[in-house]
VEXGU-475039 format. One record per residue (C-alpha): residue number from 1; residue in three letters; chain; x, y, z. Coordinates in steps of 0.02 Angstrom, whole numbers. Example, Ala and Ser with C-alpha at 12.3 -4.5 7.8 and 13.67 -1.06 7.14 Angstrom:
! residues 2
[zanu 1, ALA, A, [615, -225, 390]],
[zanu 2, SER, A, [684, -53, 357]],
This chain:
! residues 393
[zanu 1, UNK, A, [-261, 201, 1722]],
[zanu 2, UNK, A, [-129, 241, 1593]],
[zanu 3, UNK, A, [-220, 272, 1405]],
[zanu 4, UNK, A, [-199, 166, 1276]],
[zanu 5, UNK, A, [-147, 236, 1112]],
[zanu 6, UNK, A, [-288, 173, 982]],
[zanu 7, UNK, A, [-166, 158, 819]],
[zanu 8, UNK, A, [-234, 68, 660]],
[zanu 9, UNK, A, [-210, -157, 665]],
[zanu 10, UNK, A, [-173, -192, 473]],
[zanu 11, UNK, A, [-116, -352, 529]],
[zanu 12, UNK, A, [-301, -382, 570]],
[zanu 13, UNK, A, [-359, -319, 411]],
[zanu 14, UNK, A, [-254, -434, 347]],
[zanu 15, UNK, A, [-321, -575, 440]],
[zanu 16, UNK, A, [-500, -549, 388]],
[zanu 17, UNK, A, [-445, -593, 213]],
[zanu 18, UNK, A, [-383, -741, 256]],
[zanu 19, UNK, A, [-546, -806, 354]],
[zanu 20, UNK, A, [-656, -757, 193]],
[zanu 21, UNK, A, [-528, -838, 81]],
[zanu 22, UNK, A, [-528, -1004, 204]],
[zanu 23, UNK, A, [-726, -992, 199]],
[zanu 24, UNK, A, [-715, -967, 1]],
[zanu 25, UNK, A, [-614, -1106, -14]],
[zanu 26, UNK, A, [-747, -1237, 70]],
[zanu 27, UNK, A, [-873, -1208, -59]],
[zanu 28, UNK, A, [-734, -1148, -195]],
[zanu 29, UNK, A, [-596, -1287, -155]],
[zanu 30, UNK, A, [-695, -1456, -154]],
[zanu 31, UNK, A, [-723, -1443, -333]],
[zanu 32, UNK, A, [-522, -1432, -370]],
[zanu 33, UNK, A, [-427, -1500, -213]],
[zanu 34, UNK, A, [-489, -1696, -243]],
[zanu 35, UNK, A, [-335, -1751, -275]],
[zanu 36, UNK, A, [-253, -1643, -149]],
[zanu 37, UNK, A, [-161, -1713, 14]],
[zanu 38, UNK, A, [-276, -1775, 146]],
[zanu 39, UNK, A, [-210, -1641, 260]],
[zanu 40, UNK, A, [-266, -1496, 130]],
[zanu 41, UNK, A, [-407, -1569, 103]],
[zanu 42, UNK, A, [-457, -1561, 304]],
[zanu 43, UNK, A, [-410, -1387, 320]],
[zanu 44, UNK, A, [-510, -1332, 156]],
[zanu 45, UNK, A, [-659, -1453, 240]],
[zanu 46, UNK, A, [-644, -1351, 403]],
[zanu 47, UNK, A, [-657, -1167, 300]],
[zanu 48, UNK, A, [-840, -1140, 397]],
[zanu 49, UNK, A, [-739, -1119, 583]],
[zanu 50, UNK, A, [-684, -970, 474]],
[zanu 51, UNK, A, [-828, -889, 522]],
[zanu 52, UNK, A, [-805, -908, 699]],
[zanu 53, UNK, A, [-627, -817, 673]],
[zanu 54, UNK, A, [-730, -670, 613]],
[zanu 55, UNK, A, [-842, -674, 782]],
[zanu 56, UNK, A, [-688, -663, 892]],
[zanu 57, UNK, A, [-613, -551, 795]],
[zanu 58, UNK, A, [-787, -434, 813]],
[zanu 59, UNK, A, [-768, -439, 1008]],
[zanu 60, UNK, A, [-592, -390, 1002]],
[zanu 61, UNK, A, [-616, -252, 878]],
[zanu 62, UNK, A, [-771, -188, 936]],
[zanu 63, UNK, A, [-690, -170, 1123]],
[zanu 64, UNK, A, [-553, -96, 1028]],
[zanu 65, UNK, A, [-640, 34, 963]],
[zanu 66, UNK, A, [-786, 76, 1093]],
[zanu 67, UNK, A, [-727, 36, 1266]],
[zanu 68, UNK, A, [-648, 179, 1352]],
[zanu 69, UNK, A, [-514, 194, 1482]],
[zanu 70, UNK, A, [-632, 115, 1631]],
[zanu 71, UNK, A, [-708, -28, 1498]],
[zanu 72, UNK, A, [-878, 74, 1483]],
[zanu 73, UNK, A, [-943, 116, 1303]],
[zanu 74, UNK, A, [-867, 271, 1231]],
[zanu 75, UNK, A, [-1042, 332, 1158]],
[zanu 76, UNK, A, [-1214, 308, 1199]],
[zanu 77, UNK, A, [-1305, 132, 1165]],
[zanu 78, UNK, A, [-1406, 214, 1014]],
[zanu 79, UNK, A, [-1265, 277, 919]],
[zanu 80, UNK, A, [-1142, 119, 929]],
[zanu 81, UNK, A, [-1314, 18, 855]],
[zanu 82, UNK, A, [-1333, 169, 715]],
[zanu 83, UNK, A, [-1131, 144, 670]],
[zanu 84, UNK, A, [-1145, -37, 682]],
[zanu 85, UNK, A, [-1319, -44, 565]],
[zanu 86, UNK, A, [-1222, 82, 445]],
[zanu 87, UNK, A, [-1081, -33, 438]],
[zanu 88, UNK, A, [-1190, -185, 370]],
[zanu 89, UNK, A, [-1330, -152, 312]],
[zanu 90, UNK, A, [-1299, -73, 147]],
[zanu 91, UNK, A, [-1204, -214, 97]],
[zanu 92, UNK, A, [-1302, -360, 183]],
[zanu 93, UNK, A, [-1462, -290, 83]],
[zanu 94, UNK, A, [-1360, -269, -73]],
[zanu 95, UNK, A, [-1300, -449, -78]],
[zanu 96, UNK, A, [-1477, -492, -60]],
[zanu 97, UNK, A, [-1515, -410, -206]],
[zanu 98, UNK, A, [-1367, -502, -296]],
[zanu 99, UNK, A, [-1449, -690, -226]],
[zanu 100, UNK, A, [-1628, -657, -272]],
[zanu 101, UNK, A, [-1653, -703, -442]],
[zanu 102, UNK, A, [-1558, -868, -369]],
[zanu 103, UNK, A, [-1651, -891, -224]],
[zanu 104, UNK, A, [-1826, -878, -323]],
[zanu 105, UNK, A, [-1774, -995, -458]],
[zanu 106, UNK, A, [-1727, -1115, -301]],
[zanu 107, UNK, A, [-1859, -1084, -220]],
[zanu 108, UNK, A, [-2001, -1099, -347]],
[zanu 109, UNK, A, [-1912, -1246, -447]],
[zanu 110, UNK, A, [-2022, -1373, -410]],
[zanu 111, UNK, A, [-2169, -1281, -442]],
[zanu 112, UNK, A, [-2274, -1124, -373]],
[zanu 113, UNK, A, [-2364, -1218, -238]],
[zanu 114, UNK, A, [-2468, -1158, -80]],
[zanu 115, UNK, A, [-2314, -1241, 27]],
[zanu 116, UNK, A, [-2172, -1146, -91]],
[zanu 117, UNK, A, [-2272, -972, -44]],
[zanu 118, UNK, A, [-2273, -1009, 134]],
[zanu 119, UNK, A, [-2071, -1081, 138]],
[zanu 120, UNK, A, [-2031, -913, 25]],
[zanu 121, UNK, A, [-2145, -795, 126]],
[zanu 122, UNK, A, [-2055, -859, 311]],
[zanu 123, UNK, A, [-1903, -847, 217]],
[zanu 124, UNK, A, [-1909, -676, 151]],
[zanu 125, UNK, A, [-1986, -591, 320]],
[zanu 126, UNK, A, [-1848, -687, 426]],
[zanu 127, UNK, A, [-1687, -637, 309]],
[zanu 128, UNK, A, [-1740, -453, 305]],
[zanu 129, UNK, A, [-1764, -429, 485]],
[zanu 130, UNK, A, [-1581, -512, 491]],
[zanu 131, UNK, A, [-1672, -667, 608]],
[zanu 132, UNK, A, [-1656, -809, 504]],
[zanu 133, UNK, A, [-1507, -887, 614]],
[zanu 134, UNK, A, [-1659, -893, 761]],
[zanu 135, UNK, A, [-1784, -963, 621]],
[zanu 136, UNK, A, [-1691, -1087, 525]],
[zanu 137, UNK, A, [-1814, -1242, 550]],
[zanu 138, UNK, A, [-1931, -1108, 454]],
[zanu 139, UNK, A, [-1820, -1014, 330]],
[zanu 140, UNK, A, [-1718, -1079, 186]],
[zanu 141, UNK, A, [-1574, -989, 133]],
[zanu 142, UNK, A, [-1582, -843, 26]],
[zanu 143, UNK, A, [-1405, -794, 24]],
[zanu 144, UNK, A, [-1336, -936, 139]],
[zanu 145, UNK, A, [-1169, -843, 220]],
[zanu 146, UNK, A, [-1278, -706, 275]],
[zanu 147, UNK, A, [-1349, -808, 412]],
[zanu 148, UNK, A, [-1165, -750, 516]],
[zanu 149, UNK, A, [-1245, -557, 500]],
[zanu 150, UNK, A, [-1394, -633, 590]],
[zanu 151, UNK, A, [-1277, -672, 741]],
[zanu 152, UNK, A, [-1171, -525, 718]],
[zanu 153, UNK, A, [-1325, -417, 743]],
[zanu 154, UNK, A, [-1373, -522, 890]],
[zanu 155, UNK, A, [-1207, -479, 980]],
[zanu 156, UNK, A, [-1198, -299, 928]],
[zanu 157, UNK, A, [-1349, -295, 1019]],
[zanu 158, UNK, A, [-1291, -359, 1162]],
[zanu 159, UNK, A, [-1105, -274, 1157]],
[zanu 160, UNK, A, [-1170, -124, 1252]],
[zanu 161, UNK, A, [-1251, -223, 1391]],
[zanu 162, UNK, A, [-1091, -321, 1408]],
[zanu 163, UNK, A, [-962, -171, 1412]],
[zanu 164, UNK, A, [-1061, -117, 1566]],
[zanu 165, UNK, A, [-1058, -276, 1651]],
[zanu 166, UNK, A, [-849, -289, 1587]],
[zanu 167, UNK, A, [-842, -105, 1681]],
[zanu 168, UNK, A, [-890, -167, 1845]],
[zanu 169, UNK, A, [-784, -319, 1862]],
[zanu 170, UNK, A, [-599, -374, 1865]],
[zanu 171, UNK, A, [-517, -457, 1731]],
[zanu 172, UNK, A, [-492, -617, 1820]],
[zanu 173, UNK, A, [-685, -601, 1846]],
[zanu 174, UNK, A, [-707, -588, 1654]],
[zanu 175, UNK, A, [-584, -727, 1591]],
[zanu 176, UNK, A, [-679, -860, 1734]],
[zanu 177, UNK, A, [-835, -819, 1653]],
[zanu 178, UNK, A, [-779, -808, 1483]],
[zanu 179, UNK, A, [-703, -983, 1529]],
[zanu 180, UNK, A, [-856, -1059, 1606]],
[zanu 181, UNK, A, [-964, -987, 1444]],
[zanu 182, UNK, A, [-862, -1066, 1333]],
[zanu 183, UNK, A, [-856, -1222, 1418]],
[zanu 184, UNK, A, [-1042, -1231, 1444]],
[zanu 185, UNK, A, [-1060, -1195, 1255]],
[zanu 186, UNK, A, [-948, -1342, 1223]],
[zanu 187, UNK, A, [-998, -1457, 1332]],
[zanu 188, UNK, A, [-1195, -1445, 1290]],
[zanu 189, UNK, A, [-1131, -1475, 1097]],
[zanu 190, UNK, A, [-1025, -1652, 1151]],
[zanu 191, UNK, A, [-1178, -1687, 1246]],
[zanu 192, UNK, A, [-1283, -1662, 1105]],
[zanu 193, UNK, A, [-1167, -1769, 979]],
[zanu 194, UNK, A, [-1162, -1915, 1118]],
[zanu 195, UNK, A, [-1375, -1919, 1127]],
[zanu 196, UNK, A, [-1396, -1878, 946]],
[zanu 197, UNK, A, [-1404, -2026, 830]],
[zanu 198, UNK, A, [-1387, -1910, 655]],
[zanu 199, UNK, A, [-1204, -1984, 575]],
[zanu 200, UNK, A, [-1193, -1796, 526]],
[zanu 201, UNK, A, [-1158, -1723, 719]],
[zanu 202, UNK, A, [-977, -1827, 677]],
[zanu 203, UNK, A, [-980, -1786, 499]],
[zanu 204, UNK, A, [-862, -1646, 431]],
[zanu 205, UNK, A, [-874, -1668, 248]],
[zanu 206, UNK, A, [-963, -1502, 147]],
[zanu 207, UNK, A, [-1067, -1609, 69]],
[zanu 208, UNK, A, [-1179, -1691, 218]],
[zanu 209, UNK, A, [-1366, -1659, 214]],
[zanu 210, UNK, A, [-1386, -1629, 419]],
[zanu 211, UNK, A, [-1553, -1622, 503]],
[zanu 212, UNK, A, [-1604, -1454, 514]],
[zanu 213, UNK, A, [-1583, -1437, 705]],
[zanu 214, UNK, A, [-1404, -1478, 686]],
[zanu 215, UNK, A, [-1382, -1305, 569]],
[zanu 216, UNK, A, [-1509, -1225, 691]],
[zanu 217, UNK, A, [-1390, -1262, 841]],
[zanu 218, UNK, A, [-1235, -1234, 749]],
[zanu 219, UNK, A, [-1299, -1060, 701]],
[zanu 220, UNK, A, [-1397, -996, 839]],
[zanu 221, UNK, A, [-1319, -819, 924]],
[zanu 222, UNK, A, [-1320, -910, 1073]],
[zanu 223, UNK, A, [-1212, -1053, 1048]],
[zanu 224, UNK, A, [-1088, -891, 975]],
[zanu 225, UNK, A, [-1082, -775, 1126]],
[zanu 226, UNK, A, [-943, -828, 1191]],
[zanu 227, UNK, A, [-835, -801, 1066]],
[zanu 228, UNK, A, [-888, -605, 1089]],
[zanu 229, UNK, A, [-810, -628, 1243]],
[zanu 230, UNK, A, [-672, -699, 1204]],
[zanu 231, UNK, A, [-626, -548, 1075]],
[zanu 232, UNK, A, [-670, -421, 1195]],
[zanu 233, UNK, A, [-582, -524, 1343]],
[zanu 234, UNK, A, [-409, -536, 1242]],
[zanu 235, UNK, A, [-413, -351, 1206]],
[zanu 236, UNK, A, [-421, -322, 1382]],
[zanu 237, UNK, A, [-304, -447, 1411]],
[zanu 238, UNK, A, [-185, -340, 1283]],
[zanu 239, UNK, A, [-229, -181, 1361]],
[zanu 240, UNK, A, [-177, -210, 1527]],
[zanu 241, UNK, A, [-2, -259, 1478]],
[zanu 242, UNK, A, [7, -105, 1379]],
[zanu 243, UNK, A, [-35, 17, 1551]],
[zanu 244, UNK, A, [87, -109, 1633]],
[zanu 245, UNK, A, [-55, -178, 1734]],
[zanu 246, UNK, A, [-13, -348, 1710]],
[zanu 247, UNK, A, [133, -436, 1644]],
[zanu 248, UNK, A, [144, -496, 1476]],
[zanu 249, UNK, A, [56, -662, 1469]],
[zanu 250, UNK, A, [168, -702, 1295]],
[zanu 251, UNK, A, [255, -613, 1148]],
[zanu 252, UNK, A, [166, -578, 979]],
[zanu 253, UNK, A, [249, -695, 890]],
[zanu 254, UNK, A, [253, -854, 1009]],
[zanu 255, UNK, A, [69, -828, 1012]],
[zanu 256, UNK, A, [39, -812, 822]],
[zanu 257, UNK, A, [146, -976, 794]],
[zanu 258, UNK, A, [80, -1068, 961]],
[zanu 259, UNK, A, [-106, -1029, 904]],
[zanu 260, UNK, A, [-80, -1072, 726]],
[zanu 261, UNK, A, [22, -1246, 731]],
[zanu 262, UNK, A, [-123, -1284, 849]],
[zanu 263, UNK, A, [-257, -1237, 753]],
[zanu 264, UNK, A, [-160, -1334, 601]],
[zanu 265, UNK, A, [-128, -1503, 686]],
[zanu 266, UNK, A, [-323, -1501, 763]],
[zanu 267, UNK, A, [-388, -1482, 591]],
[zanu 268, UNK, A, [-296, -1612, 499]],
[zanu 269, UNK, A, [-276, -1760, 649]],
[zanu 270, UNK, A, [-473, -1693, 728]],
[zanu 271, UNK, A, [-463, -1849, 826]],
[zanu 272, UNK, A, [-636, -1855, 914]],
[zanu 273, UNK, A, [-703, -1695, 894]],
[zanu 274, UNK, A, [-874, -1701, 805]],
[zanu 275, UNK, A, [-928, -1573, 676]],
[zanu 276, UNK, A, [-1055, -1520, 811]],
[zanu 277, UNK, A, [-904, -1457, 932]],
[zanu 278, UNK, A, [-833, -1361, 791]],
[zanu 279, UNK, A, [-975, -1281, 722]],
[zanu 280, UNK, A, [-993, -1192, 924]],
[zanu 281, UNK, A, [-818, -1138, 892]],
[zanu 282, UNK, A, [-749, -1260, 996]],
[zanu 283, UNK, A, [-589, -1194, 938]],
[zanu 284, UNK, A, [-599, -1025, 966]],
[zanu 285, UNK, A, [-481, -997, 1107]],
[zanu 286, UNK, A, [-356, -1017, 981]],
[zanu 287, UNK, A, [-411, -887, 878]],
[zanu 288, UNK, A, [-422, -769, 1029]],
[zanu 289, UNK, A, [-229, -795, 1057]],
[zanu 290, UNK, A, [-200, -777, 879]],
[zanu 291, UNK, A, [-266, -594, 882]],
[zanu 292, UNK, A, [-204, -559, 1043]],
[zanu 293, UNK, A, [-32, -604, 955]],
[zanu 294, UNK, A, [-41, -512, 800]],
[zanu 295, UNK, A, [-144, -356, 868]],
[zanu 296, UNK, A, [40, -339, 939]],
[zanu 297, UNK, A, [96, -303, 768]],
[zanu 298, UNK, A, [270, -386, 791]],
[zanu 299, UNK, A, [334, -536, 694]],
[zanu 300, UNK, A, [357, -605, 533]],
[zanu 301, UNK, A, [164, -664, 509]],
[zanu 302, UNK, A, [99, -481, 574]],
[zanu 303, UNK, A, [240, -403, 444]],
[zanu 304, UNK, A, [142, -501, 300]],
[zanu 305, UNK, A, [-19, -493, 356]],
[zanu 306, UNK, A, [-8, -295, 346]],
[zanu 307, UNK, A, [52, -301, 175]],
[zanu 308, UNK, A, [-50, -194, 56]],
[zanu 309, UNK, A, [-117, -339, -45]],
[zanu 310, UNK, A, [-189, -439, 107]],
[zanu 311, UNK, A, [-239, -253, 176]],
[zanu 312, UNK, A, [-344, -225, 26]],
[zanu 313, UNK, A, [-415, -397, 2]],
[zanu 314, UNK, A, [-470, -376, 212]],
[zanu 315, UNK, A, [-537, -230, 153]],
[zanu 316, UNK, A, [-663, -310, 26]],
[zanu 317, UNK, A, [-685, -491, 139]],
[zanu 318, UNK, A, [-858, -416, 204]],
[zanu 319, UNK, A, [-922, -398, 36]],
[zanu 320, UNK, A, [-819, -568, -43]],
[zanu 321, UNK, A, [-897, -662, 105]],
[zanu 322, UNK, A, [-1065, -614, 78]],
[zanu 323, UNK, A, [-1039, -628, -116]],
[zanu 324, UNK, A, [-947, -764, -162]],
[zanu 325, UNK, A, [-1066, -906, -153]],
[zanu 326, UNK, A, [-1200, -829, -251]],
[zanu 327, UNK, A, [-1062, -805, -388]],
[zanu 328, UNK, A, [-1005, -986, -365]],
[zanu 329, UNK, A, [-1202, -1029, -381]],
[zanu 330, UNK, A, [-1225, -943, -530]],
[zanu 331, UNK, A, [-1086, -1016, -609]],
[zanu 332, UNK, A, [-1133, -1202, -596]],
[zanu 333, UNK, A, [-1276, -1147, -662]],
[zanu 334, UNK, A, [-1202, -1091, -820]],
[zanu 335, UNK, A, [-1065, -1227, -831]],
[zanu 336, UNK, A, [-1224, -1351, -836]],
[zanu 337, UNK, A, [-1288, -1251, -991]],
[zanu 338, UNK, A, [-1116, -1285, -1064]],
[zanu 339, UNK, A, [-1052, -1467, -1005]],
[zanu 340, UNK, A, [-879, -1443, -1094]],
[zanu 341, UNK, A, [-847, -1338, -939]],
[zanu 342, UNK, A, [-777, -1416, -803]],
[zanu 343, UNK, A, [-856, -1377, -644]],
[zanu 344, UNK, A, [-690, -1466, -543]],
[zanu 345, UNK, A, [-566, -1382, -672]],
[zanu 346, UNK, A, [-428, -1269, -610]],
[zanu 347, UNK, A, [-462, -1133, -748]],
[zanu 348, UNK, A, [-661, -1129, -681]],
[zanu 349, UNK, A, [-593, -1099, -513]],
[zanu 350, UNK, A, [-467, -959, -559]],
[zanu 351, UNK, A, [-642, -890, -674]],
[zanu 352, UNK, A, [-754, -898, -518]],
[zanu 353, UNK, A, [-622, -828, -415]],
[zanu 354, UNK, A, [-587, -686, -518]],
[zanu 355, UNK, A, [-754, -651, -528]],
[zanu 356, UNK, A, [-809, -638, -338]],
[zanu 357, UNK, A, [-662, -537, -315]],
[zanu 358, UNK, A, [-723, -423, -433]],
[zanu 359, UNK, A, [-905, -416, -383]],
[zanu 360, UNK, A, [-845, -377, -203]],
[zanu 361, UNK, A, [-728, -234, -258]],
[zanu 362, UNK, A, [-863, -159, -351]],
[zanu 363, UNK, A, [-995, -187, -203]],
[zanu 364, UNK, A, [-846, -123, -62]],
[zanu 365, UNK, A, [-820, 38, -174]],
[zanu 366, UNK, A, [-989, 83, -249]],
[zanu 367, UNK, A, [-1099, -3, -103]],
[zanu 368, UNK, A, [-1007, -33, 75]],
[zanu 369, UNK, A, [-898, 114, 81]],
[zanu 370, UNK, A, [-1030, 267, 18]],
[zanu 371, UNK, A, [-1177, 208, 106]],
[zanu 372, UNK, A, [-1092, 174, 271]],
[zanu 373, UNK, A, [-1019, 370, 255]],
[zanu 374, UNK, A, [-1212, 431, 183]],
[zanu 375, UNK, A, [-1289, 332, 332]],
[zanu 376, UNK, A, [-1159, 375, 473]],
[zanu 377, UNK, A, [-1193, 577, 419]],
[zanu 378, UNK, A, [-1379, 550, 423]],
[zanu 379, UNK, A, [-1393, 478, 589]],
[zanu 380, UNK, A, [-1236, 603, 629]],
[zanu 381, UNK, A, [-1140, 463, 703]],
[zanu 382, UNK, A, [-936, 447, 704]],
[zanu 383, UNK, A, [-824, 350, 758]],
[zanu 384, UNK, A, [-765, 357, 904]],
[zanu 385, UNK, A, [-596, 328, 867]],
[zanu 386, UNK, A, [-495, 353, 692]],
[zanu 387, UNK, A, [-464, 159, 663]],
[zanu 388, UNK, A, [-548, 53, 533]],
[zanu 389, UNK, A, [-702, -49, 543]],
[zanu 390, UNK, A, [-623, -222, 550]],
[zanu 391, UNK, A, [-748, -332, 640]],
[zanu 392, UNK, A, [-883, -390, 495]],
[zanu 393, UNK, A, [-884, -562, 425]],
């Protein structure tokens, strides 16, 4: 088989900033876009699929990176887990850090009780073994976007396991099953919205108050594997049209527009999906195409997505994902110290805004970036190829 050049995907950088912005924006937005168009409104609404844009993105990126010529890991099991743990723990544990005088004011508001020990104690042993996404009946949140790291470390685990099994079998083989994975994963979620009687399985609004075993479902690792396979399976997908194995299934452009007046129409009409189908990632297939398309790096939405700005703010979306709400917490806490501040004002959202980009520049240059190098030379791992890390949320 012909080798693929592995050159850098900026237009994939780019991208990431836009899923933390669109994430952002559903606990930024609501505050300011009130009075917005129904159809902005919708989109802002749907900002937590964002997060299943970041999981497809990790399969595609992380097959980028580490599959080899004959789709078998290019390093041994141990070291991709070292390079993957360098890459987020440094900054999962430091946004922790940020969260915790938060999360023990929360937590301890009503009182130190016997029951506010036990919730806190569950709580603290399940977010810092990075299992609280398998726990949440037990464990409130302590810095709520950092239940996605929970999953991410659930398919890193699992990466290695499923290179292998991608190694052995044709790419037909892999799309079926990717297919029939995805399917299953939707189907069980309609089927639970049709039994469930909870108005919030339909509910889409930021604002519901869910049973807990709607959140548990929505953000188990299982209910997410498939979109790990459909990242890996469109890079595969990609990489046999580049060694002229297969014929190309559409341009990089027709798939970038195709994918996103899709994804655009779905969010504002939604019809009769229910919030349960979304929060699966019922719409993922769209996001696979949309990477497939701009991983192509032709077109005008590639051409901006590499720019330098959206490059750089990609950069930073690990750390303004995991960031951002505790700064947007914090801040409603002070604005109800001073009520002449307007939490829904314009100039409190530009303020907050500024601010968690700021906090996550600081935490991707004095946090993410030196620790990842410090930890990578300690446990002597590299990567195996000279592209960047792009696959966090």
């Amino acid at each position: 088989m012909i080798a693929v050049p592995r050159t850098k995907l900026p237009a994939l950088t780019g991208l990431r900033a836009v899923a933390a912005f669109w994430v952002l924006m559903l606990h930024f937005g609501d505050a300011v876009t009130a009075g917005w168009p129904l159809a902005f409104r919708r989109i802002f609404s749907g900002g937590f699929i964002g997060v299943d844009l970041f999981f497809v993105l990790s399969g595609f990126i992380l097959s980028w990176n580490y599959l080899g010529s004959d789709r078998g890991l290019t390093c041994s099991r141990a070291d991709f887990w070292r390079a993957r743990a360098a890459r987020i723990l440094p900054l999962y544990y430091g946004s922790l850090a940020l969260a915790l005088p938060l999360f023990l004011l929360l937590q301890f508001q009503p009182g130190i009780t016997p029951e506010s020990i036990r919730s806190a104690a569950a709580t603290v042993a399940t977010t810092l073994t990075l299992l609280q996404s398998w726990a949440r009946p037990i464990s409130n949140p302590w810095n709520n976007p950092a239940w996605s790291l929970s999953v991410e470390v659930s398919l890193y685990l699992s990466f290695p396991f499923l290179a292998a099994w991608m190694a052995r079998k044709p790419l037909d083989r892999v799309l079926k099953i990717t297919a029939l994975t995805y399917a299953a994963t939707v189907m069980g979620a309609l089927a639970f919205a049709a039994f469930h009687s909870h108005p919030s399985v339909w509910k889409w609004e930021p604002d519901q108050d869910p049973s807990v075993w709607i959140p548990w479902l929505g953000c188990n690792p299982l209910v997410h594997f498939h979109e790990l396979l459909l990242g890996s399976a469109a890079y595969l997908c990609l990489r046999e049209e580049q060694t002229g194995a297969r014929k190309e299934f559409m341009s990089g452009p027709q798939a970038v527009w195709i994918s996103s007046a899709a994804m655009i129409i779905l969010l504002v009409w939604r019809g009769p999906v229910p919030f349960m189908a979304a929060l699966v990632g019922i719409y993922s297939p769209l996001f696979a195409l949309l990477i497939y398309g701009l991983a192509k790096q032709r077109g005008l939405a590639a051409r901006i997505l590499s720019t330098p700005a959206l490059v750089f703010l990609g950069e930073i979306s690990f750390a303004l994902y995991l960031t951002h709400l505790t700064v947007w917490s914090m801040m409603e806490g002070f604005n109800m110290e001073h009520p002449y501040i307007r939490q829904d004002s314009v100039l409190n959202f530009l303020v907050c805004l500024g601010l968690a980009l700021a906090i996550a520049t600081i935490f991707y240059k004095f946090i993410e970036v030196p620790y990842r190098k410090s930890l990578r030379k300690r446990w002597k791992t590299t990567p195996t190829v000279q592209v960047p890390d792009l696959c966090e949320s």
